[in-house]
N, C-alpha and C positions, 0 to 999 in steps of 0.2 A: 665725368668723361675723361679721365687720365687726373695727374695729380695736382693738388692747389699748390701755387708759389707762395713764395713769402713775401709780404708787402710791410715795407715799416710802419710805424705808428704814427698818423698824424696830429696835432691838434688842431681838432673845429676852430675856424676861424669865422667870426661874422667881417665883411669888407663893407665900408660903405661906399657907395658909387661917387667917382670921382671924376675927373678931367680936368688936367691940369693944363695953363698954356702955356706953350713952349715961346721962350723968348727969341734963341738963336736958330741959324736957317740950318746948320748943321743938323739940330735936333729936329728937324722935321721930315714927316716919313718921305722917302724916293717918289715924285709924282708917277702916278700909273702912266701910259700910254696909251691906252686904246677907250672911247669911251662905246658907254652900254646906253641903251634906249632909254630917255626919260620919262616919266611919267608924267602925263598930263599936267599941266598947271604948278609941277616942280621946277625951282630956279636949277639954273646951270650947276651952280655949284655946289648944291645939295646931292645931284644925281649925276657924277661925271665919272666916274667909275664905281663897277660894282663893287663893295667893300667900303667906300670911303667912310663911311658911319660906325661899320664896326671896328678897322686898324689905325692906329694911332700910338704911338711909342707909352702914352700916360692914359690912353682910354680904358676905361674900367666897366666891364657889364655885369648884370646877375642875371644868371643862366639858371632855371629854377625844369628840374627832368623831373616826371615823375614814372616811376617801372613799377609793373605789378609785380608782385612775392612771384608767381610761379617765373616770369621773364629774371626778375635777381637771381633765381636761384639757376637759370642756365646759365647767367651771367657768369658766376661762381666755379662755372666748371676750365673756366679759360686755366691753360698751363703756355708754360712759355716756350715746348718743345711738345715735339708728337704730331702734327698734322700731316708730316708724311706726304704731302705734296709740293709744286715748288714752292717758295716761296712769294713771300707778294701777292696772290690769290688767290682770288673766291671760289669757293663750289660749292654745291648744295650735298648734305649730309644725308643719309637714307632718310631720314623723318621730315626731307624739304625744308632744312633749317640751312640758312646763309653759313655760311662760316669761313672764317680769313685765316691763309695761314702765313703768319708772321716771316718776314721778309729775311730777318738772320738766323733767328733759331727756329723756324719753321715752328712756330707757335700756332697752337689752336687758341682760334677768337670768332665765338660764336658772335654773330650777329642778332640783338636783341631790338623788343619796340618799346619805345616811351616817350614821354608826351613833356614836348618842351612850349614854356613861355618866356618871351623877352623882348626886350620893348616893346611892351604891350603886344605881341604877336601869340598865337595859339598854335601849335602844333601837332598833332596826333599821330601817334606810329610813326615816328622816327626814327632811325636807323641809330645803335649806339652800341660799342665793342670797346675792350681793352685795347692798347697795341702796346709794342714797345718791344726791344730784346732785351740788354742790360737795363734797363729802367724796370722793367716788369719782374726781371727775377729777382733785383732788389729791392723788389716791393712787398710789403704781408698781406696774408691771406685774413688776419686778425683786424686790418683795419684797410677795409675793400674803395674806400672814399679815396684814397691815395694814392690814384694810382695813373697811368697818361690814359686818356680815352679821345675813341674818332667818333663824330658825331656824321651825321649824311640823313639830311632831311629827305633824300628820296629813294633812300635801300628799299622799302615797303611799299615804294607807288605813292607817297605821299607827294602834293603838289605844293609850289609856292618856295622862296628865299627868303633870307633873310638880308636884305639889302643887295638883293642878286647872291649871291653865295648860300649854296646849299651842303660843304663840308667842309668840317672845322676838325683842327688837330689841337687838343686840351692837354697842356703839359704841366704836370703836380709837382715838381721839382723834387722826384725821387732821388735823382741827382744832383741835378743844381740848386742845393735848396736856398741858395739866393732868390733863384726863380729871375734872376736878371739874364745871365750868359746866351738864352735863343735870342732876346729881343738887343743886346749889345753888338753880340757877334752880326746877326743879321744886317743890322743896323750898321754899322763898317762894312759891311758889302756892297750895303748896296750907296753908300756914300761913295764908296772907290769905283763904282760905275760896275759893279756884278750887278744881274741879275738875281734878287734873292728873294725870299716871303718879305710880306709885314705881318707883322704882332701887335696885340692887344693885353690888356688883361681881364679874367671875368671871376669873380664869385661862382661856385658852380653848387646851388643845392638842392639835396634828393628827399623824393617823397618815396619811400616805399612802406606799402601798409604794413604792417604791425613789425617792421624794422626800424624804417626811421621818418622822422616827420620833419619835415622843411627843415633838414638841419644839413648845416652848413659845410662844405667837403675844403674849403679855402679858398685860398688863391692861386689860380690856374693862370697858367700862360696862353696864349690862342695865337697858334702860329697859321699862317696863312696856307692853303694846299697848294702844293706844284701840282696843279693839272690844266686843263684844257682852260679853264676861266682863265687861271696865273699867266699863261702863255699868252693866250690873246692880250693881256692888258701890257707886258714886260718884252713880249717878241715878236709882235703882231704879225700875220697874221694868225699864227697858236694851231696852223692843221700839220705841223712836221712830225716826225715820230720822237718821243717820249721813252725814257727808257731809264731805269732805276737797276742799275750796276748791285751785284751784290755776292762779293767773295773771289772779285776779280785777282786776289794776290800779285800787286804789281801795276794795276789802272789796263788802260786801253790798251791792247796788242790784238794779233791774232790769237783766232780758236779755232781755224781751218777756214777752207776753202768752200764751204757748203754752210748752211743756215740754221742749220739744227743744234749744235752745240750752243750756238746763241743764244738763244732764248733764255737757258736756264741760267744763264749769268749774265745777261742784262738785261733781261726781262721788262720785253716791250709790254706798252699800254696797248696795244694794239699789232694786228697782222700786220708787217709790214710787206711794202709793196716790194716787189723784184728789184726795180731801181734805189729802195732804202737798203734791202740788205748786201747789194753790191757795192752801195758808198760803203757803208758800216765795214764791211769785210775787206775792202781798198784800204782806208784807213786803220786799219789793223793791221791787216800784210808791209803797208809803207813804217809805220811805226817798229815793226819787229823783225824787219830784214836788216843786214848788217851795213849797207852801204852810204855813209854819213855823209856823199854828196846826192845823192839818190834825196835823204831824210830830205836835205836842208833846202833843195830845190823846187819838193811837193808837199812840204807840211804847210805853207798858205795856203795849198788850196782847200784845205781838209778845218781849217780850224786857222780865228783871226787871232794871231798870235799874242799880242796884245792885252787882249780879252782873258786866255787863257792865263798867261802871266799874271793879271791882277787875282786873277780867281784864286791861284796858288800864294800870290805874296799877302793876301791877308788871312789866310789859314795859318802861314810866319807867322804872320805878326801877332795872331791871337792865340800861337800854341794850339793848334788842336791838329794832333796827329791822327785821331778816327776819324778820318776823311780820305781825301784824293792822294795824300801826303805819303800812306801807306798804304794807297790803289782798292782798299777790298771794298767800301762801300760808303754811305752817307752822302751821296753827290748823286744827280741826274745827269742826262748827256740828252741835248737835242738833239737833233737833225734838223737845221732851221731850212723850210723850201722857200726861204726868201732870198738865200745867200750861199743855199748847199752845204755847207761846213757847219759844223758842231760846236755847240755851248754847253759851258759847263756850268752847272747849278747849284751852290749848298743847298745842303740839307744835316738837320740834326747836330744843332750845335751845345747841347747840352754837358760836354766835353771838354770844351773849350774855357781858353780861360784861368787857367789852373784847378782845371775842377778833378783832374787825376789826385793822386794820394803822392807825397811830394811836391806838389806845388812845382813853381817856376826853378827851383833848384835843381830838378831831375830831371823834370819835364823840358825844361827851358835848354837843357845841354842836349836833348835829341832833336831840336829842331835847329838847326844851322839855317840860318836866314836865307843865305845866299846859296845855300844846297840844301833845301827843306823835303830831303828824302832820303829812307831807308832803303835798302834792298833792290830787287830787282825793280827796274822804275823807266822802260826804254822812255816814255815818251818824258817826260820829265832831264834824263840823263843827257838823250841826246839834242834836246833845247838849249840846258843854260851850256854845255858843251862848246857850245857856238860861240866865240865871242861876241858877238854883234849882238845875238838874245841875250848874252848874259849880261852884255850892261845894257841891253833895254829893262830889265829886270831890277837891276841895279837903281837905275831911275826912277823906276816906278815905285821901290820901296823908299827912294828918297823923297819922293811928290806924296806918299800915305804920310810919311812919317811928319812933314812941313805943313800935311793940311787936314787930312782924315785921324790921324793917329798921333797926336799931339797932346801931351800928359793935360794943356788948360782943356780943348773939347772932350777928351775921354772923360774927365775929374766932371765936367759938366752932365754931361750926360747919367752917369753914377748917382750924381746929387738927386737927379732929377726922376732917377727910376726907383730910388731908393723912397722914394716919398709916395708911393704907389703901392694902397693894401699895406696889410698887416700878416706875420706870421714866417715870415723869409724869414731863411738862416744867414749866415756870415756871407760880408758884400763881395765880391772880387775886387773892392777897392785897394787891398794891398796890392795884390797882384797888377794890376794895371797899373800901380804907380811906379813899382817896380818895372813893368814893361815898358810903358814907355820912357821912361831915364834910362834905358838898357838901349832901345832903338836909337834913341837921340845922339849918345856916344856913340855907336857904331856908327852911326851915317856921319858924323861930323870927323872920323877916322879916315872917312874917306877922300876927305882934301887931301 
C-alpha cells in the first residue's frame, strides 16, 4: 500500500529482567498525583497510581506480541509519508482497517491485532502500529524488529490494563541508540517541576508463524502516553483540552479569528467547546499583536509564567532544538479548566542530548541559554524581552544548574541507566559532562 522505508539493522538482543534500586531521591521517578481505585485487598502502595509497576527509570519488562503472517504482512505496508489526511489521526480505510496517519510526515500506519503476554497477563487483539517521523524513515525495511511501535490494548474492543494503562509508546533507539536520551531528558523534567511522561525499559519479542519464533527485537524504551490517564495523574483533574501542535513554525500565535484553521495545526484530542476555542484564539491574538505593554499585562492570565520558563530552560539545558525552541512541534499544550491557562508538555526527546550529527560543538552554539531561540518566536521573544522574565529565567537556570543539572547527579544518573539491558550504542556521557562544566561556568559568570 505505497512504499517500504528503510529501517537499519538491528541486533537480537536477549535482556534479562532487572530492577535495579535506586539509592538517591533525585534518581527516583516524579510522584504521580492523582490516585486510581484499588483493588480489593491491594496495599496502598502497590496500587496508588495507575502505572506505578510498569514506570521506573531501571525497570525492565519482557513484552512477548505474537501477530499472525497475514496481520505482518499488513504490518509491512506502513510508509512514512502518503496518508493524505491530517495528521495525528485515525480513519478507517475502504476495507474497515484502522489506520494512523502519522503526525509529521502524514505517514500511513495501519493498525494491526496481536496477542500480548506480560506479567503473567494474556492479551488478545491488541492494537499494534509503527509510529514515528524521522525515527521511521531511518529505519530498514530489512530488519522490521527495529523500529518505534504504539501498542493500545483496546484499538479492537479488547478489555482490561495493564496496571491501569492500556497504551504504551516502544522506542528502538533508531536514533538514540544509547536508548538513554527519552528516559534522561524526561527525567530532568520532571525533577525541574515540568510535567513530563515516565519511562521504563522492556525486552520486546515476536512470534510470528513461519517468520519468527520468540526472538528477541531488543531493548525498547516505554515512554509513558500524554493522554487522558497522564493528565489525570500530573494535572488533575485531566478533562481540559489536549492538543498536539504540529508545523506550527514559530510556537503559539494566531491563525485568525475563527476555529477552523486550528485544528490542522494543533490538532485537538477532541471538539472543543466554544469557550476552549475562544481562550485558544485570545491567547494567540495577545501573543501576535504588537503592543508589548498589552503582552506584559495579559500573558499571566493566559499561561503561569514560571512554569512555562522552566519548560523552556531545560530544553537549554539539554540542547534539543526539535521542540518548542523552534515552535513546529514535539510539545503538547493544555488548557488546564482548573486554572484556565496553558501547560506546556514535552514530548519526544530522542533529539536531545547531542544526539544531532556535530554533537555539542554545533549544536551547542545554536542554543544560547539565555535566548534559546531561532527565528520568528513572538511568545518566547517577547517574555525574556521583559527584564523582570528575563532574570526570573536567569534564576531558574541558576536553581537547575545548583540542584537538577549538576555534572555529580547527571554522572549519577548515566551510571545507573547505563547498567540497564544490553545492546545500546555510545552513552551521552561525553556530552553531559561536557554540558554541564559548560552550564557551571556560565552561571558562576554571572556574579
Amino acid at each position: 500500500m505505497g512504499r517500504k522505508v528503510e529501517r537499519t539493522l538491528v541486533k537480537v538482543i536477549a535482556a534479562a529482567t532487572v530492577s535495579l534500586v535506586m539509592g538517591a531521591s533525585l534518581l527516583a521517578q516524579t510522584p504521580a498525583q492523582k490516585p486510581v481505585s484499588a483493588p480489593q485487598g491491594a496495599s496502598a502502595r502497590e496500587t496508588a497510581y495507575a502505572g506505578d509497576r510498569i514506570f521506573g527509570l531501571t525497570n525492565l519488562h519482557k513484552i512477548r506480541l505474537s501477530v499472525s503472517a497475514a496481520e505482518w504482512a499488513v504490518l509491512q505496508t506502513s510508509t512514512a509519508r502518503g496518508s493524505g489526511v491530517i495528521g495525528g489521526s485515525n480513519y478507517l480505510a475502504a476495507d474497515g482497517r484502522l489506520i494512523h496517519a502519522g503526525s509529521g510526515f502524514g505517514g500511513y500506519f495501519p493498525w494491526v491485532k496481536a496477542d500480548l503476554r506480560v506479567d503473567g497477563l494474556e492479551f488478545k487483539a491488541v492494537g499494534l502500529r509503527y509510529k514515528g517521523n524521522f525515527s521511521f524513515t531511518s529505519s530498514s525495511a530489512s530488519a522490521p524488529l527495529f523500529a518505534n511501535f504504539k501498542m493500545k490494548i483496546d484499538t479492537h474492543g479488547t478489555r482490561g490494563s495493564w496496571d491501569g494503562e492500556k497504551t504504551f509508546n516502544f522506542h528502538a533507539g533508531v536514533i538514540d541508540t544509547s536508548k538513554m536520551r527519552d528516559a534522561i531528558a524526561y527525567h530532568v523534567f520532571r525533577a525541574a517541576g515540568v510535567p513530563a511522561p515516565r519511562t521504563a525499559f522492556a525486552e520486546l519479542v515476536f512470534t510470528v508463524p513461519g517468520i519468527y519464533n520468540e526472538v528477541s527485537a531488543g531493548l525498547f524504551t516505554i515512554v509513558e502516553d500524554v493522554n487522558r490517564k497522564f493528565l489525570e495523574r500530573v494535572l488533575p483533574p485531566g478533562t481540559g483540552l489536549l492538543m498536539k501542535p504540529e508545523g506550527m513554525r514559530g510556537g503559539m500565535q494566531s491563525l485568525g479569528d475563527t476555529w477552523a484553521p486550528y485544528v490542522p495545526t494543533l490538532r485537538p484530542d477532541r471538539d472543543a467547546t466554544p469557550a476552549e476555542q475562544a481562550r485558544v484564539m485570545a491567547f494567540g491574538a495577545l501573543i501576535s499583536q504588537p503592543d508589548v505593554a498589552r503582552f506584559r499585562a495579559g500573558i499571566g492570565s493566559f499561561i503561569d509564567v514560571d512554569a512555562f520558563l522552566r519548560f523552556i530552560a531545560v530544553h537549554a539545558l539539554i540542547v534539543n532544538n526539535d521542540s518548542y525552541l523552534r515552535g513546529g512541534h514535539n510539545f503538547y499544550i493544555y488548557l488546564d479548566p482548573s486554572s484556565n491557562k496553558f501547560q506546556f508538555i514535552p514530548w519526544d526527546q530522542d533529539l536531545s542530548l547531542g544526539a544531532r550529527p556535530g554533537g555539542q560543538g554545533s549544536l551547542g552554539a545554536q542554543v544560547d541559554v539565555l535566548r534559546p531561540f531561532t527565528g520568528d518566536q513572538p511568545l518566547l521573544y517577547w517574555l525574556l524581552d521583559d527584564p523582570a522574565v528575563a532574570a526570573r529565567y536567569r534564576d531558574i537556570i541558576r536553581e537547575l544548574a545548583t540542584t537538577v543539572f549538576t555534572k555529580a547527579k547527571i554522572m549519577e544518573l548515566v551510571d545507573t541507566l547505563e547498567k540497564v539491558g544490553t545492546g545500546r550504542g555510545s552513552s551521552p556521557r561525553a556530552f553531559l559532562e561536557s554540558r554541564t562544566d559548560y552550564i557551571q561556568q556560565l552561571v558562576a559568570g554571572w556574579k
